[in-house]
RODO-2510 file (C-alpha; in nm, 4 decimals, decimal comma):
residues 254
     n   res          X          Y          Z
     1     x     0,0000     0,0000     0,0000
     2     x     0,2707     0,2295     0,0041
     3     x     0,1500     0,4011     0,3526
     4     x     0,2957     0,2297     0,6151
     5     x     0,2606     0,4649     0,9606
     6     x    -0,1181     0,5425     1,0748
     7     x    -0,1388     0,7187     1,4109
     8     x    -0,4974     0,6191     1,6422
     9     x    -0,5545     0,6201     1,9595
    10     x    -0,7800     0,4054     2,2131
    11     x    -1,0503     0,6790     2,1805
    12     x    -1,0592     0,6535     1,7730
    13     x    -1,2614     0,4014     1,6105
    14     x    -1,3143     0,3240     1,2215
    15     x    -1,5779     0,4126     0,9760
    16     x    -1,5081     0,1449     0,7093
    17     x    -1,3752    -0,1345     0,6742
    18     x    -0,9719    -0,2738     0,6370
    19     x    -1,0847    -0,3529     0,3277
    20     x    -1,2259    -0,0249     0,2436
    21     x    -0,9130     0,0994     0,3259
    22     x    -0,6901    -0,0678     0,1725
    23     x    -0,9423    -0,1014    -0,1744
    24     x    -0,8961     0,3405    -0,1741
    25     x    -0,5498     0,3630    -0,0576
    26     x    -0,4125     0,0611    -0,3198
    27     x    -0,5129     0,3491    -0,6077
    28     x    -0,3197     0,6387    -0,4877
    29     x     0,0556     0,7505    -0,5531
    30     x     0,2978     0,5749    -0,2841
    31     x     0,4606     0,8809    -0,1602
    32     x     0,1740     1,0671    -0,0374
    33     x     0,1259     1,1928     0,3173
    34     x    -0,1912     1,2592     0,5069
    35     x    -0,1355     1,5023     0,7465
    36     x    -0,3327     1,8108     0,8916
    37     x    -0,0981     2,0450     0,9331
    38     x    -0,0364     2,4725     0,9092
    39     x     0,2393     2,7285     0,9845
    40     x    -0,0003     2,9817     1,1300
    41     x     0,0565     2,8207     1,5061
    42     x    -0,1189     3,1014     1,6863
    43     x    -0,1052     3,0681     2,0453
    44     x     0,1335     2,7652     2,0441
    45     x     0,4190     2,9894     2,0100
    46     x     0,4048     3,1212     2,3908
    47     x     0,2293     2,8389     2,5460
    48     x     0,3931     2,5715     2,3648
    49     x     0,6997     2,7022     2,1446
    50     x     0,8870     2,9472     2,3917
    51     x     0,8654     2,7254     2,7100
    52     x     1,0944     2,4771     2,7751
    53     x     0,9725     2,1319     2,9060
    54     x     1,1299     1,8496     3,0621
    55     x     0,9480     1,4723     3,0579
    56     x     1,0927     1,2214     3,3161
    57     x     0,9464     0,9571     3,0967
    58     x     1,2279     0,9889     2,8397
    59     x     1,4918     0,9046     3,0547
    60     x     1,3287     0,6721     3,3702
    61     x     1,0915     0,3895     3,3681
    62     x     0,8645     0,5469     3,6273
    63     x     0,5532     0,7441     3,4801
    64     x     0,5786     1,1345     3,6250
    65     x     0,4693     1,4542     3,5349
    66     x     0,6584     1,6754     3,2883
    67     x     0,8188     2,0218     3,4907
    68     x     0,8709     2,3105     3,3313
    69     x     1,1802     2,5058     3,3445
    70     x     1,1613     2,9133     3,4095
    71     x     1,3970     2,9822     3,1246
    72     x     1,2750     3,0174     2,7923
    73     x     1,3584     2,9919     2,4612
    74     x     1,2721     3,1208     2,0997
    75     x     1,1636     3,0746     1,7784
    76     x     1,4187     2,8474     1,5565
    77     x     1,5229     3,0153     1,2880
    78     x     1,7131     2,7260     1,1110
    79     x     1,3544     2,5940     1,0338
    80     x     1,0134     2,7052     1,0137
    81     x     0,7723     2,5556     1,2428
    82     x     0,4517     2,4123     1,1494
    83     x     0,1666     2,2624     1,3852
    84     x    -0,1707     2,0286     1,3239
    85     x    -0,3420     1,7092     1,3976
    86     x    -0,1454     1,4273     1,5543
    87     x    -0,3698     1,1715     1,4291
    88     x    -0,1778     1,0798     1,0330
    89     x    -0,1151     0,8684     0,7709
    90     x     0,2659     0,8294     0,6793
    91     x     0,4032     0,6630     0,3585
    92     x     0,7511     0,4541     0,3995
    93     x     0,9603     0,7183     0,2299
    94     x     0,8692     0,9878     0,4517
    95     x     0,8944     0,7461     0,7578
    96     x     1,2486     0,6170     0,6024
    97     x     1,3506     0,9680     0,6078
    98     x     1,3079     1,0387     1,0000
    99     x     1,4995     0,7289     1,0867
   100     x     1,7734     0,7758     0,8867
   101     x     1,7710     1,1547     0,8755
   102     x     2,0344     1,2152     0,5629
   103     x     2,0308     1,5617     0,5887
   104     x     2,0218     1,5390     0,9312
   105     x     1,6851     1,7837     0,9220
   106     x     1,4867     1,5229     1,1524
   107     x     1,7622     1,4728     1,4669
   108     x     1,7919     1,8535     1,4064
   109     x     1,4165     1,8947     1,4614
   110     x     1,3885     1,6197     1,7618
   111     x     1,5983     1,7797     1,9806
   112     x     1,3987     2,0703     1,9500
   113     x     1,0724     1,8834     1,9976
   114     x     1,2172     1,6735     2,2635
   115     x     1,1526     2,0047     2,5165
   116     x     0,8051     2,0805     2,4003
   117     x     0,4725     1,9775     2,4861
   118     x     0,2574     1,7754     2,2886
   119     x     0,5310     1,6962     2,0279
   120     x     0,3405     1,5054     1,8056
   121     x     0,1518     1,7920     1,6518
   122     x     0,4648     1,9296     1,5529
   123     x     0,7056     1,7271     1,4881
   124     x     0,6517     1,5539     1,1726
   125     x     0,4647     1,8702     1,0533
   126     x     0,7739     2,0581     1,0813
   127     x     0,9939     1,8154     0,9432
   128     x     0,7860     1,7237     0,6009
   129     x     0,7360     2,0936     0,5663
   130     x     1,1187     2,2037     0,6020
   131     x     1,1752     1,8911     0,3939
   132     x     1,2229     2,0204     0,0060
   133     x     1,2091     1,6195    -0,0508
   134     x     0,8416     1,5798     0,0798
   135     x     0,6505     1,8760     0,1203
   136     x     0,4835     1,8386    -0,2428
   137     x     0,3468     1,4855    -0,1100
   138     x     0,1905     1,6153     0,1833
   139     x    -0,2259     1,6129     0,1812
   140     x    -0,3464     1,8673     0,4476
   141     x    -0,6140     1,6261     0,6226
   142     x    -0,6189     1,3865     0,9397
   143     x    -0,8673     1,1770     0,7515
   144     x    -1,0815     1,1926     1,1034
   145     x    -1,3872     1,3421     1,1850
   146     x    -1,3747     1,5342     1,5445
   147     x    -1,6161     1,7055     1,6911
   148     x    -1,4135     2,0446     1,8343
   149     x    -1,4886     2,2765     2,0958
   150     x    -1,4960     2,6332     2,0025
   151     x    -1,3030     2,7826     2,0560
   152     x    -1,0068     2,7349     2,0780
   153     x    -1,0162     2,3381     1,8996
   154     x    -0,7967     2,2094     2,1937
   155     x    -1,0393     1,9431     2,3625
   156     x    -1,2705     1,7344     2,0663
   157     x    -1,6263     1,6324     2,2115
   158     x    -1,7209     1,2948     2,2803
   159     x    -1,8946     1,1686     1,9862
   160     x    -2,2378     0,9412     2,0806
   161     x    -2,5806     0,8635     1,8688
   162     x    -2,6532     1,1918     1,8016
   163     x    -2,3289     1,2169     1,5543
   164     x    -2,3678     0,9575     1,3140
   165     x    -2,5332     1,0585     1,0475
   166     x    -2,2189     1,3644     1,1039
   167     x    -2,0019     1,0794     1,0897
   168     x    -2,1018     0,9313     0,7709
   169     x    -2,1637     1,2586     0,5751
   170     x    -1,7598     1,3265     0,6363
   171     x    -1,6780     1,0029     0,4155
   172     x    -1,3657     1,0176     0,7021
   173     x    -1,2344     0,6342     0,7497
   174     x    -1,1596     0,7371     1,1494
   175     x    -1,3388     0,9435     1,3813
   176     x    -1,2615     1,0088     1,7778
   177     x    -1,3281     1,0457     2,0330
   178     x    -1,5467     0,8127     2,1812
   179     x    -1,6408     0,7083     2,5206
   180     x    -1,5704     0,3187     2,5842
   181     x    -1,8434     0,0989     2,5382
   182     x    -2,0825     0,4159     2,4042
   183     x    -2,4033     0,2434     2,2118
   184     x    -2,2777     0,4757     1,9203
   185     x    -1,9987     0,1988     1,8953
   186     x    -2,2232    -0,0743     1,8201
   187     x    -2,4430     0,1212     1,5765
   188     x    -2,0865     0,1791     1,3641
   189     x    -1,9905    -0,1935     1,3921
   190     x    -2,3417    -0,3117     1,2609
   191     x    -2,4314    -0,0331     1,0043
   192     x    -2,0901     0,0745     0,8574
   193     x    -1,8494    -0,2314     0,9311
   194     x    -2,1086    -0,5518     0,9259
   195     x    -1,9386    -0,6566     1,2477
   196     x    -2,0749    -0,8908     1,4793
   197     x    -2,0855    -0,9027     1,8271
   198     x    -1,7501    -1,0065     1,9052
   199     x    -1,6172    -1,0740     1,6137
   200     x    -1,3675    -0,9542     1,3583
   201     x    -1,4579    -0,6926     1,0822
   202     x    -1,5407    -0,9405     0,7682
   203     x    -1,3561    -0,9030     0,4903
   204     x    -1,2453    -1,0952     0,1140
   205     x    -1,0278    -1,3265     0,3239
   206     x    -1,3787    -1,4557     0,5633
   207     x    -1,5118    -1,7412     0,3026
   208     x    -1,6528    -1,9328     0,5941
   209     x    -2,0611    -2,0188     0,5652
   210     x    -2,3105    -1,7696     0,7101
   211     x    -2,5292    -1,9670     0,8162
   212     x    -2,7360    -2,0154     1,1547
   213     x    -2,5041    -1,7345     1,2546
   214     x    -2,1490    -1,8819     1,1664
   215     x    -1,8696    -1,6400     1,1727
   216     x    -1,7706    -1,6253     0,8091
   217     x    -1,4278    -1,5000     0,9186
   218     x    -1,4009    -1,8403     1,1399
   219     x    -1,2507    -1,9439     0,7989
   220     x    -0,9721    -1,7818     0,6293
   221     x    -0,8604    -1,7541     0,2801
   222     x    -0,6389    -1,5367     0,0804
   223     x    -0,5732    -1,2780     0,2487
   224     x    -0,4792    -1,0241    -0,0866
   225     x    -0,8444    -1,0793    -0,1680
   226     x    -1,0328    -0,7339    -0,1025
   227     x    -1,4398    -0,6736    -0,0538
   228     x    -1,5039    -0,3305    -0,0349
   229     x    -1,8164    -0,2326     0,0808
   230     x    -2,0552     0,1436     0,0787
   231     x    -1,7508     0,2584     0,2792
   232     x    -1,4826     0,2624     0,0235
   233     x    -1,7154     0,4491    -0,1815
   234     x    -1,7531     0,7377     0,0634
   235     x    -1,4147     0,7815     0,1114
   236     x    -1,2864     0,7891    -0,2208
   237     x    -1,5635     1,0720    -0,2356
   238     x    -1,3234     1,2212     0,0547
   239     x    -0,9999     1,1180    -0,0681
   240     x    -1,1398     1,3282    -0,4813
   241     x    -1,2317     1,6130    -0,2760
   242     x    -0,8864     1,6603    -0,0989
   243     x    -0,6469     1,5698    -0,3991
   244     x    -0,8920     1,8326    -0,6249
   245     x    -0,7012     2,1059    -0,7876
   246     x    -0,8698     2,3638    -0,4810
   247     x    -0,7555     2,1486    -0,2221
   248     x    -0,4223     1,9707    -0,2830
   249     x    -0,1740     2,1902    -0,4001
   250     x    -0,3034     2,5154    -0,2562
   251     x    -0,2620     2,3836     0,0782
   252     x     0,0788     2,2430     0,1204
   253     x     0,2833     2,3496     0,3980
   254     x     0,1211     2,6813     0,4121
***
C-alpha cells in the first residue's frame, strides 16, 4: 500500500472497513502523506513554542509529570515551524527519512521537539514541511472526523448517537473520540463495518458459511483478496475532494 505509519488512539474508532481501506489507498501515488498540518501556530508559540519542558518519561521507567523550566527559549530560525493534527497517515519514504535523517533535518528537529509539549503535533509537521524532498506529497487532512470545541479546537467532544449521520456525511475512514463501550460503537460496527458481536470486521479473506449465525471469518482464505463495501465508496468521495485542484496543491505546507 505504500503508507505504512497510521497514528490512532484508544478513543478513535473506524468508519469502514480494512478492506475499504486498503481497496482506496491501493489506487493512490505511494509517496503521499496525510497530514493536517499549518504554519499559522497562533497561540502555540508562547504556550507551547517558547517554554521549555522536561518529561521524566524519556529518561526513567517510572511514569511522572513533565516540569517546566523558568527559562525560555525562541523561535528556531534554522527551520520554520509548522503545527496540526497528531492523528496521520505516513508513507515509507517519509517514515524512512526520520529514521535515517540524511540531511540530518529530523535529529535537528527532535531535539527541539524533545523540550516541548505535545510533540506530536509538531514534529513531523515541521519536518515534512522544512523537507524540500516531501513537502509536495503532503495532503493537508487527518482523515478523522472530530467534533471540536470552540473555541479554541484544543479538547474534541465525545462523539455518541446523536453524531452519526455527522459521521457518515464526512466520508472520514476514522473518527474520535469516543467514550468506551458508548451504544454509538455498536451502531458503527453493525451499520458501517457488518461486524458482529464479538467478532472480527469481515472481509475478502472470511469465506466461511453464514449460516445459523457462523462467523464467516471463522474461515480464512487469501488474504490479498479485497471486498469493499458502501464505505470505500464514501471515502474515495473524501480522498477526490482533498487531492482536487482547490484542495491539494493550494494547501501544502502553508
Amino acid at each position: 500500500m505504500g503508507l505504512v505509519y497510521q497514528s490512532l488512539s484508544a478513543s478513535d474508532y473506524p468508519l469502514v472497513t480494512q478492506d475499504d481501506l486498503l481497496h482506496t489507498f491501493s489506487y493512490l501515488p505511494r509517496d503521499l502523506n496525510f497530514i493536517d498540518h499549518t504554519s499559522k501556530i497562533g497561540w502555540k508559540e508562547f504556550q507551547r513554542a517558547k517554554p521549555i519542558i522536561v518529561d521524566p518519561g524519556l529518561y526513567v521507567t517510572k511514569k511522572a509529570d513533565v516540569f517546566w523550566i523558568t527559562q525560555r527559549r525562541s523561535v528556531p530560525t534554522a527551520f520554520k515551524l509548522f503545527t496540526g493534527s497528531a492523528w496521520m497517515v505516513l508513507s515509507r519514504p517519509f517514515i524512512d527519512f526520520c529514521i535515517w535523517g540524511w540531511d540530518n533535518l529530523p535529529r535537528t528537529v527532535l531535539m527541539y521537539y524533545a523540550n516541548f509539549i505535545s510533540s506530536p503535533e509538531g514534529y513531523f509537521h515541521t519536518v515534512i514541511c522544512n523537507a524540500h524532498e516531501f513537502r509536495n506529497t503532503t495532503v493537508n487532512s487527518d482523515l478523522h472526523y472530530i467534533s471540536w470545541d470552540n473555541p479554541p479546537k484544543q479538547h474534541p467532544h465525545y462523539l455518541t448517537l446523536d453524531d452519526m449521520q455527522r459521521m457518515v456525511d464526512s466520508n472520514a475512514p476514522f473518527a474520535r473520540k469516543f467514550h468506551r463501550d458508548d451504544p454509538v460503537l455498536d451502531k458503527i460496527d453493525s451499520q458501517l463495518l457488518f461486524r458482529g458481536k464479538d467478532r472480527l470486521v469481515p472481509g475478502g479473506w472470511c469465506i466461511g458459511s453464514r449460516k445459523n449465525g457462523t462467523d464467516p471469518c471463522s474461515v480464512a482464505g487469501n488474504i490479498t483478496v479485497l471486498k469493499p463495501t458502501s464505505g470505500a465508496k464514501r471515502l474515495e468521495k473524501l480522498i477526490g475532494s482533498l487531492l482536487s485542484n482547490e484542495n491539494f496543491r493550494p494547501k501544502q505546507c502553508i
